[in-house]
C-alpha positions as CSV (number, residue, x, y, z in Angstrom):
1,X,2.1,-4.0,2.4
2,X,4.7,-4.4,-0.2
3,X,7.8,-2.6,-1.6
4,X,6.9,0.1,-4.2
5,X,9.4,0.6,-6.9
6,X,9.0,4.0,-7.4
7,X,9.1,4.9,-11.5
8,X,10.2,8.0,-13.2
9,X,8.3,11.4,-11.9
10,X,5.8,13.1,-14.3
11,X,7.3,15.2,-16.5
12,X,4.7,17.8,-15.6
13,X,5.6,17.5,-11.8
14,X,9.4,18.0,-12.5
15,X,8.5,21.3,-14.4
16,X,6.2,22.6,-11.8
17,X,8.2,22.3,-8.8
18,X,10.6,24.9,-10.7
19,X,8.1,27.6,-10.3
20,X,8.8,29.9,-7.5
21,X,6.1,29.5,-4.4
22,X,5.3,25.6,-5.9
23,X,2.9,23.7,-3.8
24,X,1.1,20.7,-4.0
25,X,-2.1,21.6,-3.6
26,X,-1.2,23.9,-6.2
27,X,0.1,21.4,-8.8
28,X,-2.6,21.2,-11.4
29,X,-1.9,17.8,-13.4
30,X,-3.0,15.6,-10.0
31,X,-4.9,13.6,-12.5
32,X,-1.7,12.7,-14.2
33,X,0.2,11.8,-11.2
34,X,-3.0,9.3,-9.8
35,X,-2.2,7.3,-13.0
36,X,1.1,6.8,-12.0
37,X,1.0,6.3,-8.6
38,X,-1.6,3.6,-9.3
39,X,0.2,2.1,-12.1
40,X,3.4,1.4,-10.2
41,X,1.7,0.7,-7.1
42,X,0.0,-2.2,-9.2
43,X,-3.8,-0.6,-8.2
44,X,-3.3,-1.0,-4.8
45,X,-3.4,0.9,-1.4
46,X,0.3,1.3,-0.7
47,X,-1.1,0.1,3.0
48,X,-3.8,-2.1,3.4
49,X,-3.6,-3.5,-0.4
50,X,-7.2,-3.0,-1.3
51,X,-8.0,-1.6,-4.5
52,X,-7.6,2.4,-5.6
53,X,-8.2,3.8,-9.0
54,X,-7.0,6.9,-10.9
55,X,-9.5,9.3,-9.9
56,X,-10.3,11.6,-7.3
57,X,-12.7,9.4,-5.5
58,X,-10.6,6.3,-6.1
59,X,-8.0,7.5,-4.1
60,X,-6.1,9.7,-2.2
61,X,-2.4,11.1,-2.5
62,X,-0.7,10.0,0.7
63,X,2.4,12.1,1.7
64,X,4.6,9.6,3.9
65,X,6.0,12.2,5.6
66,X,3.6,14.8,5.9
67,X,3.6,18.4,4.1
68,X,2.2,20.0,6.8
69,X,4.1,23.4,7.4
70,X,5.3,22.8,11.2
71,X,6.7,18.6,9.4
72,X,8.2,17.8,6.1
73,X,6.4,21.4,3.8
74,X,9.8,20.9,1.9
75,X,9.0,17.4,0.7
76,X,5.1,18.6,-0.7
77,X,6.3,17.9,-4.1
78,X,9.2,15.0,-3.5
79,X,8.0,12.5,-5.9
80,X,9.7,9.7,-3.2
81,X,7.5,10.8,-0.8
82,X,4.1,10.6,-2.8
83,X,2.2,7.3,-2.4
84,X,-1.0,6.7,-3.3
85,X,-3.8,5.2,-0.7
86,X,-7.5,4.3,-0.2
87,X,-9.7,6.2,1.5
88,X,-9.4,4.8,4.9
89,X,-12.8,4.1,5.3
90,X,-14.1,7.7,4.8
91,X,-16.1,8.2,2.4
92,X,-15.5,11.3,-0.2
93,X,-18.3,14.0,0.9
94,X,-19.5,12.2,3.8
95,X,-19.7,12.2,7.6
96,X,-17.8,8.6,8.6
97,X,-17.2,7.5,11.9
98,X,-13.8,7.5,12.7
99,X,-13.6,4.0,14.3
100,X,-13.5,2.2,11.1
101,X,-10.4,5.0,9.9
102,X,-7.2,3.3,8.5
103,X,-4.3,3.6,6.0
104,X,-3.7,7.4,5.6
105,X,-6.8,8.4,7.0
106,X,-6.1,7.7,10.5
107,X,-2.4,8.3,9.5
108,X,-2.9,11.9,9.1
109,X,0.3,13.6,10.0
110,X,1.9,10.9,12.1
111,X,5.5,9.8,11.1
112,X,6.5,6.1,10.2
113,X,9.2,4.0,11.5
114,X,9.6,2.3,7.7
115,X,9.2,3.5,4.4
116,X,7.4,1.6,1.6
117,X,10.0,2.6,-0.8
118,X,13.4,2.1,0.1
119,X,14.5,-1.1,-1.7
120,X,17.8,-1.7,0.6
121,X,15.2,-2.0,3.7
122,X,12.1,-4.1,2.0
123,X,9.2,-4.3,4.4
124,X,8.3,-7.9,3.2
125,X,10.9,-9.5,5.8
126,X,9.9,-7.6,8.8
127,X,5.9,-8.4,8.4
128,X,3.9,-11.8,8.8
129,X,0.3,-12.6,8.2
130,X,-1.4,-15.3,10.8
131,X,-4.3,-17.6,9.7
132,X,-6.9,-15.1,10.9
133,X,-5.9,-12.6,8.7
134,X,-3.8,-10.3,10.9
135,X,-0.5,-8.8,9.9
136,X,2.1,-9.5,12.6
137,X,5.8,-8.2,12.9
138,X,8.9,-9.1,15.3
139,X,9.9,-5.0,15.3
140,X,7.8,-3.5,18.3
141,X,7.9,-0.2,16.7
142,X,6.5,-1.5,13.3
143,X,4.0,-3.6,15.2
144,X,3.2,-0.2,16.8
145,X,2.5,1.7,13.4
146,X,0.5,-1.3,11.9
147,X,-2.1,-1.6,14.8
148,X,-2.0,2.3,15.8
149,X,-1.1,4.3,13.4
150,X,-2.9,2.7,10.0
151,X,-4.9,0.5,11.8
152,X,-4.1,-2.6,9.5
153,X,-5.4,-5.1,12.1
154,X,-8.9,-3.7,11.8
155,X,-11.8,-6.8,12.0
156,X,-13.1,-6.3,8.2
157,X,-9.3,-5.7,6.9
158,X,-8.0,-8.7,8.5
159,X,-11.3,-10.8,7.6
160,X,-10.3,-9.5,3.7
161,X,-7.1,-10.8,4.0
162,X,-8.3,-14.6,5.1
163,X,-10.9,-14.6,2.5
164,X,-8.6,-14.1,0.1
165,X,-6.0,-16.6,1.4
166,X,-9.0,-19.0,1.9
167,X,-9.7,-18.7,-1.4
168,X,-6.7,-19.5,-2.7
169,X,-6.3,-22.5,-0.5
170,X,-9.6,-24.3,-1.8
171,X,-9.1,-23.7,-5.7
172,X,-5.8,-26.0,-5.0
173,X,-7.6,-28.3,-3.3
174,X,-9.5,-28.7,-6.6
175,X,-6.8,-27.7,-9.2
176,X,-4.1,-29.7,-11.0
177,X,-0.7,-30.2,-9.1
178,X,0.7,-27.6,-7.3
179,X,3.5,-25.6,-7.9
180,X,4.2,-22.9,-5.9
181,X,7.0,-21.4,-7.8
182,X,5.2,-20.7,-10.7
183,X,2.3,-19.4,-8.7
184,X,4.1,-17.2,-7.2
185,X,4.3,-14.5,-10.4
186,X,1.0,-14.5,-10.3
187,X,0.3,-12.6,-7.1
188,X,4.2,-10.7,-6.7
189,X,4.1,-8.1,-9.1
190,X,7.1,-10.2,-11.2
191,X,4.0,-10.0,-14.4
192,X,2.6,-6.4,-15.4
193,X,-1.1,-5.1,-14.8
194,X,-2.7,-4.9,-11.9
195,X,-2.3,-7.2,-8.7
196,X,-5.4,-8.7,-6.9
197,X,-6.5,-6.6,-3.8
198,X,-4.8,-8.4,-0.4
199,X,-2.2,-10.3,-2.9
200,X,0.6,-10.3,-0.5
201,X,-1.2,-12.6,2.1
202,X,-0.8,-15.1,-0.7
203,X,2.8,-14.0,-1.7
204,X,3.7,-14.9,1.8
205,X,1.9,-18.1,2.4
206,X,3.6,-19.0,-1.0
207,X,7.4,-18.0,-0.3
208,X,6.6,-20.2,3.1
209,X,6.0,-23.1,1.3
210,X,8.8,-22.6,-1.1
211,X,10.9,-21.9,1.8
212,X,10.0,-25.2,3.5
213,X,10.3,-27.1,0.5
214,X,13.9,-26.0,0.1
């Protein structure tokens, strides 16, 4: 997980929510809002990092707090409340088995004790990933809501995070010299265009090193 820095709302999302009776499954320029959510999310799954696209069956629309009528029906069209996040292991028009559900999938209506977009509370310092790939955190609560809730610790996710990390540890065991400070740009959203899936394992194991070498 990473910080989002949310962008300007849609112009057409501003201009619907005026309409009396406005509701989000109602909102008709969803195509237009997937762009944007994917564009400032830097392509990827504002939970598990994988990789989304713009389209309907590239990813979902995640409400962090729900807009189910007995939660948050009043935040359905909040533009700070609209994320955008993989499919969870389910597979558009298919029976999946639920055991492999994460991210917003096994979310479903379930509140979080953080929120990916408030900049004076960045989630980066409260989150730590081990060597086998696991995300780890010193808050109980969020540790509760990464394994529970999204299911972040799940065997394939965490082996996807130490691939990628392996990965990146072998080509500088072949590159040039190292230097991890202008590495880092590379995988922290600092550059524009899309981020590689998993990238913040790497953004960590990077700001350790710079951290140790200071």
């Amino acid at each position: 997980m990473r910080t989002i820095q949310k962008e300007k709302e849609p112009d057409s999302l501003i201009e619907y929510r005026k309409k009396p009776g406005a509701y989000f499954d109602g909102y008709p320029n969803k195509e237009e809002l997937r762009v944007q959510l994917a564009r400032e999310q830097r392509g990827l799954c504002c939970y598990c990092q994988s990789r989304i696209r713009p389209t309907g069956d590239g990813m979902k629309i995640e409400h962090w707090q729900s807009k189910s009528p007995d939660k948050y029906p009043q935040r359905q069209l909040d533009y700070t409340n609209l994320l955008g996040a993989c499919y969870g292991g389910e597979k558009p028009g298919t029976k999946n088995s639920q055991d492999n559900f994460h991210c917003d999938t096994h979310k479903g209506e379930s509140d979080l004790c953080f929120c990916l977009t408030d900049n004076a509370h960045p989630i980066e310092p409260q989150i730590h990933f081990l060597g086998d790939g696991a995300i780890q955190s010193g808050n109980p609560d969020i540790q509760k809501d990464i394994d529970n809730v999204l299911k972040l610790n799940l065997g394939h996710l965490q082996e996807n995070r130490k691939a990628v990390l392996k990965a990146f540890q072998q080509r500088l065991m072949t590159g040039k010299k190292f230097d991890a400070a202008k590495e880092l740009p590379n995988w922290d959203g600092s550059r524009d265009g899309d981020l590689e899936p998993f990238s913040q394992v790497v953004v960590y194991y990077l700001t350790k090193k710079l951290r140790r070498a200071s």
